[in-house]
C-alpha positions as CSV (number, residue, x, y, z in Angstrom):
1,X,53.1,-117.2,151.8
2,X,56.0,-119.6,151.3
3,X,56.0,-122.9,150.7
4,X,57.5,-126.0,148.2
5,X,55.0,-127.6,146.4
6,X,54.9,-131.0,144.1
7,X,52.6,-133.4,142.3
8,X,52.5,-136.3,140.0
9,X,49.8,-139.1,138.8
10,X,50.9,-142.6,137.8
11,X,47.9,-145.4,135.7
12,X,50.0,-147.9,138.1
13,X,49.1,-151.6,136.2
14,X,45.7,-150.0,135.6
15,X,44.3,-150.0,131.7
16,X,43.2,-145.9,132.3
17,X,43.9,-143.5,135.1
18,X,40.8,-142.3,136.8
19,X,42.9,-140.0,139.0
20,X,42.6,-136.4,138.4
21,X,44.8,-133.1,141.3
22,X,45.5,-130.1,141.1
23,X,46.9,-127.1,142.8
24,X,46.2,-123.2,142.3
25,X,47.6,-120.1,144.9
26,X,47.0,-116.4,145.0
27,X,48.6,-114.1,147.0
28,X,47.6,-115.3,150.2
29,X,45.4,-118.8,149.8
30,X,46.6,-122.2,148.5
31,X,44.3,-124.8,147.3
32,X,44.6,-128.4,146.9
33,X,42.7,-131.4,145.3
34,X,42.9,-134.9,144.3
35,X,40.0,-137.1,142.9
36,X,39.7,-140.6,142.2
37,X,37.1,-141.5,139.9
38,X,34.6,-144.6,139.3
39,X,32.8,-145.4,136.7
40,X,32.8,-147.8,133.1
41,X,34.4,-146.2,130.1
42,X,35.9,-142.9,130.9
43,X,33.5,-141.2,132.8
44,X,35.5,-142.0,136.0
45,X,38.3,-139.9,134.7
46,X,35.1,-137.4,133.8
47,X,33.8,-137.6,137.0
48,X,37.4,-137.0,138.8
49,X,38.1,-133.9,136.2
50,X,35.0,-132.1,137.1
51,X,35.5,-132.2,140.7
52,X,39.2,-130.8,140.1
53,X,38.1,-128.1,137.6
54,X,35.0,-127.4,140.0
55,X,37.0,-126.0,143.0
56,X,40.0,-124.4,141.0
57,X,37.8,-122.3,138.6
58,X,35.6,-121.2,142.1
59,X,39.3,-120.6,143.6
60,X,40.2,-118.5,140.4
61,X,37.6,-116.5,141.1
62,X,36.9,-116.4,144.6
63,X,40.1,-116.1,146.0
64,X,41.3,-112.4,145.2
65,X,43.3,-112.5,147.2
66,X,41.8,-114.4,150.3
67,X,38.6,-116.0,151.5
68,X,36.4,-115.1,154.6
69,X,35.2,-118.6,155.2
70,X,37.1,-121.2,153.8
71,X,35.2,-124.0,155.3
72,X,31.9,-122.7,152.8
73,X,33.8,-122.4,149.9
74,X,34.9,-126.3,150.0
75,X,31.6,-126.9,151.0
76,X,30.1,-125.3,147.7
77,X,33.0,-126.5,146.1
78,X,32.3,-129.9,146.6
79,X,28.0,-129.8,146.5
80,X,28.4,-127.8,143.3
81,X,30.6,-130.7,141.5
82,X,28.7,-133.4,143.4
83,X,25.5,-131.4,141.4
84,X,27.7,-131.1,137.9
85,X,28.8,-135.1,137.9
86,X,24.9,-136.0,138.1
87,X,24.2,-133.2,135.7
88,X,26.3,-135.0,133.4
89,X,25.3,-138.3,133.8
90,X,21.6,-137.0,133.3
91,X,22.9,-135.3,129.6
92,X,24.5,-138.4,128.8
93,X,21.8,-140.9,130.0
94,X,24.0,-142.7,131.7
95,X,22.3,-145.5,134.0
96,X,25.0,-145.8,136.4
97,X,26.4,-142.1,137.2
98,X,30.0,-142.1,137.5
99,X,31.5,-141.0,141.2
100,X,34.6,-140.0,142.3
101,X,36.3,-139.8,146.2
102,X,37.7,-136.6,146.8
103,X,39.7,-134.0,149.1
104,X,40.6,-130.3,149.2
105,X,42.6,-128.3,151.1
106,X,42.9,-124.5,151.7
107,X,45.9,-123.2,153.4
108,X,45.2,-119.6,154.4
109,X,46.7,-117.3,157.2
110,X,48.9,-120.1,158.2
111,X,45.6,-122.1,158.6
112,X,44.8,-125.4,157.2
113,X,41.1,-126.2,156.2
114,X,40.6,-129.6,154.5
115,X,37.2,-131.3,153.3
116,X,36.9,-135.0,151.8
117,X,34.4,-137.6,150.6
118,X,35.1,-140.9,150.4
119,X,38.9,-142.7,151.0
120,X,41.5,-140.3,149.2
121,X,43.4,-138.8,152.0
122,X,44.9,-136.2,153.3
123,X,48.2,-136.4,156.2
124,X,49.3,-133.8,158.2
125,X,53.1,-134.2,159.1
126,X,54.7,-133.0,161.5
127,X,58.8,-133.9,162.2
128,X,58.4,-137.2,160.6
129,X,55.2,-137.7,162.6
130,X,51.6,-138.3,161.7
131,X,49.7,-135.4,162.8
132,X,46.1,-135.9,161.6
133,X,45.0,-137.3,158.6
134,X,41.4,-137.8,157.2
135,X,39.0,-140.7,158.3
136,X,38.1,-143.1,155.4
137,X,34.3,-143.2,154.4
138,X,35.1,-146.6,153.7
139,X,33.5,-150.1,154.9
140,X,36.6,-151.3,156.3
141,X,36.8,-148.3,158.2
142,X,33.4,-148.7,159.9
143,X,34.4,-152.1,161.4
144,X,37.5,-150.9,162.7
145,X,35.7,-148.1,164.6
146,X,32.9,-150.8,165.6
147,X,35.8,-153.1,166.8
148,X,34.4,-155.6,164.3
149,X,38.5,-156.0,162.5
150,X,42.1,-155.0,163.5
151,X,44.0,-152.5,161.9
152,X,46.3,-155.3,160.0
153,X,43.0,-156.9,159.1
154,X,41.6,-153.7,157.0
155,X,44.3,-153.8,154.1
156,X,43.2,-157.6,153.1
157,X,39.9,-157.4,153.7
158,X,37.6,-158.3,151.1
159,X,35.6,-155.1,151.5
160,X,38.4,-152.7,151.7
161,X,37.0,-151.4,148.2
162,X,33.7,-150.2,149.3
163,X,33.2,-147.1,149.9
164,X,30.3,-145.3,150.9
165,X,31.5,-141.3,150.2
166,X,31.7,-140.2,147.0
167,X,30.3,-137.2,144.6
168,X,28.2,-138.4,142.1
169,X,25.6,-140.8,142.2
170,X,22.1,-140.8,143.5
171,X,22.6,-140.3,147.2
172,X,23.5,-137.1,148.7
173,X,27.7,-137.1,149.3
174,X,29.0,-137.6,152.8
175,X,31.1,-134.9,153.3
176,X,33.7,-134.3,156.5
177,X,35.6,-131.2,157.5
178,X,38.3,-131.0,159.4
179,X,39.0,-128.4,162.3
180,X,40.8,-125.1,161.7
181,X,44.7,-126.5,162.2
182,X,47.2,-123.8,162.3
183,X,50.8,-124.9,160.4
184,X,54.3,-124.6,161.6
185,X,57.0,-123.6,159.6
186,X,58.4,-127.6,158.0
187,X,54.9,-128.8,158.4
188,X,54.0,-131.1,155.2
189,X,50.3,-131.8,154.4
190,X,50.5,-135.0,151.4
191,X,47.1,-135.4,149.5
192,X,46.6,-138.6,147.9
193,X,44.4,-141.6,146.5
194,X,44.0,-145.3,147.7
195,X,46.6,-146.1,145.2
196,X,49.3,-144.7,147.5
197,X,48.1,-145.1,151.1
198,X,46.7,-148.9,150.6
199,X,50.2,-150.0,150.7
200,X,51.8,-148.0,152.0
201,X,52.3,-147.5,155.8
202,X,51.4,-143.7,157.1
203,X,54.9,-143.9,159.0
204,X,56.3,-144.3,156.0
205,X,55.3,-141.4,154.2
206,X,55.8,-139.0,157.7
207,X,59.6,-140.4,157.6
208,X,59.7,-139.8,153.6
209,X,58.7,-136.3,153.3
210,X,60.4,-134.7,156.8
211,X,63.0,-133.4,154.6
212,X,63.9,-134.4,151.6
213,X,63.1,-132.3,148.5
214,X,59.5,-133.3,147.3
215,X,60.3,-133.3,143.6
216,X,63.0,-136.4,144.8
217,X,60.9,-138.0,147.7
218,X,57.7,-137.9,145.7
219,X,58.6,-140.1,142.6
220,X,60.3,-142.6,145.3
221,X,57.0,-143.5,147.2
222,X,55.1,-143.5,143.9
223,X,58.2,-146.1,143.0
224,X,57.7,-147.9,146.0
225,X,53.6,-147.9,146.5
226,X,53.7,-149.3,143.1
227,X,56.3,-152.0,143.3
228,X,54.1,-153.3,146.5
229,X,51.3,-152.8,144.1
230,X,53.0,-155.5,141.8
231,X,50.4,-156.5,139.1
232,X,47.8,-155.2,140.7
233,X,49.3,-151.5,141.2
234,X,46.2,-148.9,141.1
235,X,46.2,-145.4,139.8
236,X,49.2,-143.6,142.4
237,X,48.7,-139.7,142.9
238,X,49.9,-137.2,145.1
239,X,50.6,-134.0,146.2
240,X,52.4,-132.5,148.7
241,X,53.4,-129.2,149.8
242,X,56.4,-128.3,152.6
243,X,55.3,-125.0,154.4
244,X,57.6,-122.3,155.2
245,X,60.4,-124.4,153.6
246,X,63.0,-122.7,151.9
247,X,65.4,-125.3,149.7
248,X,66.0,-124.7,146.3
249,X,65.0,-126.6,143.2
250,X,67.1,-129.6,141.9
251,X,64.5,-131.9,140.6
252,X,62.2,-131.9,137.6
253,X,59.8,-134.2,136.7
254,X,55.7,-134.7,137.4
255,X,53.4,-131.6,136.8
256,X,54.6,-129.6,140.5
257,X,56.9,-127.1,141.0
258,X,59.5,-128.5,144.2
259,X,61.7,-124.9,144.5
260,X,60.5,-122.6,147.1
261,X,57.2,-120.3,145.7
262,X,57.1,-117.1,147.7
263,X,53.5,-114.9,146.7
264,X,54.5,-111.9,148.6
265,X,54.9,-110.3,144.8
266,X,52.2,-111.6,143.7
267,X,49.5,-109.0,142.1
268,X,46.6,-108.8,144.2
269,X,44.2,-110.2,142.0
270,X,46.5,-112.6,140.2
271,X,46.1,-117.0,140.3
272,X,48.7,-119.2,139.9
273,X,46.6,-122.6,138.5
274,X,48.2,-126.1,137.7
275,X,46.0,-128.8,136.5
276,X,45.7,-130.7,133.4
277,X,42.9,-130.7,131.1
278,X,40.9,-134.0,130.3
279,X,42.6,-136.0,128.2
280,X,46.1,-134.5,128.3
281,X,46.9,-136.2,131.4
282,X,51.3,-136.5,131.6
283,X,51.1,-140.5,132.4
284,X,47.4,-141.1,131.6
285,X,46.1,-143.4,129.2
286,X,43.0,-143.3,127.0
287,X,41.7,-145.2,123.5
288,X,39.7,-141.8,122.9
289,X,40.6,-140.1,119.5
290,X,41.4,-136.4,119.6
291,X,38.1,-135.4,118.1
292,X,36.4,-137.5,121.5
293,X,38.9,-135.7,123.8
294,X,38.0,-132.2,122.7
295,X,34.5,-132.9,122.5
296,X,34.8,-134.4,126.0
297,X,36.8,-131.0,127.3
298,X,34.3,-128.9,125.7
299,X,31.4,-130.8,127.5
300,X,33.2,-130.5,131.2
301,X,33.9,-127.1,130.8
302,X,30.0,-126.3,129.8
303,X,28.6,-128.8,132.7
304,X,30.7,-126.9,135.3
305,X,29.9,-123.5,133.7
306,X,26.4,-124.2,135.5
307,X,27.9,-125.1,139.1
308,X,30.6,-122.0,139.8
309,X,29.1,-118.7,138.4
């Protein structure tokens, strides 16, 4: 595999970030995830940090090098932190359990497989062009299908914030899969939460990321989603990988890694992981003390022990 890879999270004008992503690739599989979580306190940013850790610890060890159904492992992936969320909000007696949208994507054989719940999205671009990207499970999404509002209507409508996907929470998570899409060499697939998309327009981001190096186009739409976001700028995060591209790396910044990865060297049994751990989030803020940040870390990592052996 080759391909260009890069990620950052912004808290926007937000008090905490409640977004959580994440990348990890073996020799022949790339996986992708961003959460946004919900929930009073922190336990959105729990919430979003389990489903992250969930699927790249299951990738860690599943993926040696390559999957045989990639459409099952998001599926487990995504029941199995659905099941860990609730598991902790059980522990902790929480009344309300915290939720969080997500989506994954594997790229594998030059094949795309992407799975989401709720409104974090995933584009497909194609020469500046929108390709595919994911359906919101969203409110405002449902009366656009039923004819009910206009596309312009959806961004100011006053129930643009409900959504009714998540993991987490008492009902069982609506979950969508995409079709098997096979990737041409240029092709970009951008992850990313409402933050970035509810302002700004898909065109825009095709146009942005045709061919400019990610570790520079990146930071600019994260500038520009939260300048439109003005006061009221929500948690930005996104990823977004370049397949087959081949430039080379003069940009630093974020958590990703914008120079061209090649895995053909790659030990067979060897993953390649970038996420953050609870707590130590790059741009993140948090009024937890170090001692509630470990003990937080410890009780993830022991919740999601559960859900991927």
């Amino acid at each position: 595999m080759k391909f260009s890879i890069y990620q950052e999270s912004r808290t926007g004008m937000r008090a905490n970030n409640e977004d959580r992503l994440a990348y990890c690739y073996s020799r022949e599989a790339l996986l992708m995830v961003v959460a946004d979580g919900m929930g009073g306190h922190y336990y959105g940013e729990v919430a979003a940090q389990i489903a992250v850790q969930t699927l790249t610890e299951a990738f860690t060890r599943e993926f040696r090098p390559r999957m045989r159904d990639p459409f099952l492992f998001l599926q487990k992936g995504m029941i199995n932190a659905h099941r860990a969320i609730v598991d902790y909000a059980e522990r902790h007696h929480l009344v309300d359990s915290p939720r969080t949208t997500c989506v994954a994507c594997i790229v594998q054989n030059n094949i795309a497989y992407w799975v989401h719940s709720g409104d974090s999205r995933l584009y497909l671009l194609r020469n500046g062009k929108v390709l595919a990207q994911t359906r919101d499970h969203s409110r405002v999404r449902q009366l656009f299908d039923q004819g009910v509002i206009s596309e312009e209507q959806m961004a100011g409508h006053p129930e643009r914030h409900k959504i009714y996907g998540c993991l987490g929470g008492q009902q069982k998570p609506e979950i969508e899969y995409s079709r098997k899409t096979t990737l041409e060499a240029g092709d970009v697939l951008a992850l990313c939460t409402d933050g970035v998309w509810g302002v700004l327009p898909a065109g825009t981001l095709a146009l942005s990321l045709k061919t400019a190096d990610l570790a520079y186009a990146v930071p600019l739409l994260l500038n520009d989603a939260q300048a439109r976001g003005g006061s009221h700028a929500d948690n930005l995060s996104m990823i977004a990988v370049r397949w087959g591209d081949s430039y080379s790396d003069q940009s630093s910044g974020g958590s990703g890694t914008s120079g061209l990865i090649s895995t053909k060297t790659m030990p067979k049994d060897s993953v390649t992981k970038i996420i953050d751990e609870f707590g130590r989030h790059q741009s993140g803020k948090t009024d937890l003390s170090e001692e509630e940040i470990e003990l937080a870390i410890e009780e993830i990592r022991s919740t999601i022990q559960k859900y991927t052996k």
